[in-house]
N, C-alpha and C positions, 0 to 999 in steps of 0.2 A: 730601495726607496723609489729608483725609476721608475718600478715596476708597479708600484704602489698609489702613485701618480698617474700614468696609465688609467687604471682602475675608476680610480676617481673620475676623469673628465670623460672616458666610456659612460660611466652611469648617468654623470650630469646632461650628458649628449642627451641620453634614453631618455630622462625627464621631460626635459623640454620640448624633445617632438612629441611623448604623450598628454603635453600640455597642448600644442599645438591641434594634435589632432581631436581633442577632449569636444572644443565647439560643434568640428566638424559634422561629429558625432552625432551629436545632440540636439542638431539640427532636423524635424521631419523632413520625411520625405515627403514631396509631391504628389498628389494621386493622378496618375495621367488622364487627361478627358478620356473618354470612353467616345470611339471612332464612329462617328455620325455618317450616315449614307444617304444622300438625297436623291428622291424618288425622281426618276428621269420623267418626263412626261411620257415616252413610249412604255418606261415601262407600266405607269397606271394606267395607261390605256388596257395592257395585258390584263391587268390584277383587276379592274372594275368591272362587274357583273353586268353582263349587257343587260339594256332595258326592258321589260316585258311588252311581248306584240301588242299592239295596239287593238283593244275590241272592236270590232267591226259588227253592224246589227244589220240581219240579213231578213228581210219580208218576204214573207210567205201569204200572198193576199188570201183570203176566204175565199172560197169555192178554186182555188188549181186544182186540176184535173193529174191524178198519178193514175199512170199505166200499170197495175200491179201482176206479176205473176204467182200463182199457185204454187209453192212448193209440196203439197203433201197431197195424196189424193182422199178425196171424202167421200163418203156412199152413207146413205140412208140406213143401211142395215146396221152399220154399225157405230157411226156417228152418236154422241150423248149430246143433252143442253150443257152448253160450258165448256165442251172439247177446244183447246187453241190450238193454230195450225202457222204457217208462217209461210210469209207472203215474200216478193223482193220486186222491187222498182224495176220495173222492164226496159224504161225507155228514159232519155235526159228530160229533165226539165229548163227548161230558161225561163228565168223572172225576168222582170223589166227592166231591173238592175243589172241588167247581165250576168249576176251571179246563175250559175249551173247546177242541178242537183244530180248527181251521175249516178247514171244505172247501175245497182246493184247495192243499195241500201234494204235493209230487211225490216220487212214489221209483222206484227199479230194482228191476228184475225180470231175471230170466235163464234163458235154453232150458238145459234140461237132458238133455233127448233129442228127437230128430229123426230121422224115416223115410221120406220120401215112399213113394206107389204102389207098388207093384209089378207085374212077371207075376205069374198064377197066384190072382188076385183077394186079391191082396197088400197089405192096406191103409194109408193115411199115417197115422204115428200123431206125435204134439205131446205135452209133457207141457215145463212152464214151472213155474218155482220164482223167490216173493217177495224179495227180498234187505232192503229197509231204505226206508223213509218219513224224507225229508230236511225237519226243522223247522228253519230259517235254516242253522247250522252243525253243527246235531246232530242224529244219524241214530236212528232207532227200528229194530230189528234186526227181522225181523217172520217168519213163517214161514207159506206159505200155500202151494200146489199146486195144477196145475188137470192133468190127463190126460185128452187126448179120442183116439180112435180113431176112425177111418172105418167106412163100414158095412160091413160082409164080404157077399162076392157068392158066398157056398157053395153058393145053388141055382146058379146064373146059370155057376157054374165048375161044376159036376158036370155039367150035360145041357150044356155046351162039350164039356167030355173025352169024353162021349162020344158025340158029333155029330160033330166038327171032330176027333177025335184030338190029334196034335203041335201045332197051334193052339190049342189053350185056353192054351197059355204067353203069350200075347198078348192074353190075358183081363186087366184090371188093374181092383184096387177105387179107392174115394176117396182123395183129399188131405183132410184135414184144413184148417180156417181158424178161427180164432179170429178175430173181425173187432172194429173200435175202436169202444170204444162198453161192450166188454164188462164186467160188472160181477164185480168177484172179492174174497173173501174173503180178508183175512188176520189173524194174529194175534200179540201180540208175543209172542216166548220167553223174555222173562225178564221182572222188574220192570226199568222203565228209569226216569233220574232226570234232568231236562233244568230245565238253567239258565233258571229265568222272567226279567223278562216275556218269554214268548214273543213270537216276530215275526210279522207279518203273513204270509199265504201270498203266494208271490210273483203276479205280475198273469197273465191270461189272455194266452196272447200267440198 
């Protein structure tokens, strides 16, 4: 019967702490906040994308004078209408602004008329027209001319004809060459207005 008694108040024990515990239970849980981190002021300064440079407009008055050199050599003999050739800035410029435009900017150039030799002391004549000075993306429109003619051989053809008669046709004056190296004038035609900073001239190559 001890033993039996025992028994009993074991189990009534067991009851009632799973009565107890039963609420505890059934209780939800809590969702914990979710751990917020506030942005230091140093560090937005890191994470914020700096500002874009400021445009700066840079004048080019009508009529500046560029020193241009010849990169490619030209002759008459074999020069066509429309051949482009390419030029590079020889010397600084300074605008009024003090902005600089540095030696060694490249532009095109283009034949505009071509004649080689001829019979009859017929001479080669070249005449080349400036097109535009390339500063990184933007171009200076520029207007500059060079026309050269060979020397004329009018003594040299007159005592031909008449020495040799029908043979003086076979008399022929110069070609023409413009060789690299050569230094040419141009000038811009209008006021031009180019997005600063400007870029570096591109490298010798």
């Amino acid at each position: 019967m001890g033993h039996s008694m025992k028994s009993h108040s074991f189990a009534a024990v067991c009851v009632v702490a799973s009565l107890a515990a039963a609420p505890l239970a059934a209780q939800p849980v809590a969702a914990r906040p979710a751990a917020t981190i506030a942005a230091s002021p140093a560090l937005s300064a890191v994470i914020a994308p700096a500002p874009p440079a400021p445009v700066i407009q840079v004048k080019v008055p009508e009529g500046t004078e560029f020193l241009l050199r010849l990169e490619t050599s030209l002759s008459s003999k074999t020069a066509q209408v429309g051949d482009r050739f390419n030029v590079t800035l020889d010397d600084d410029i300074r605008l009024s602004d003090g902005t600089v435009l540095r030696a060694g900017y490249r532009g095109v150039g283009e034949v505009v008329a071509a004649q080689k030799n001829g019979a009859m002391g017929r001479t080669g004549k070249l005449s080349i027209l400036i097109n535009y000075l390339k500063v990184g993306d933007q171009r200076i429109r520029l207007r500059g001319t060079r026309a050269a003619e060979g020397d004329h051989r009018t003594g040299a053809q007159v005592a031909t004809v008449i020495l040799v008669g029908v043979f003086a046709g076979f008399v022929k004056g110069k070609n023409i060459e413009i060789t690299k190296g050569t230094r040419l004038n141009a000038f811009t035609d209008q006021d031009v207005m180019l997005d600063g900073p400007l870029p570096a001239p591109p490298p010798n190559v």
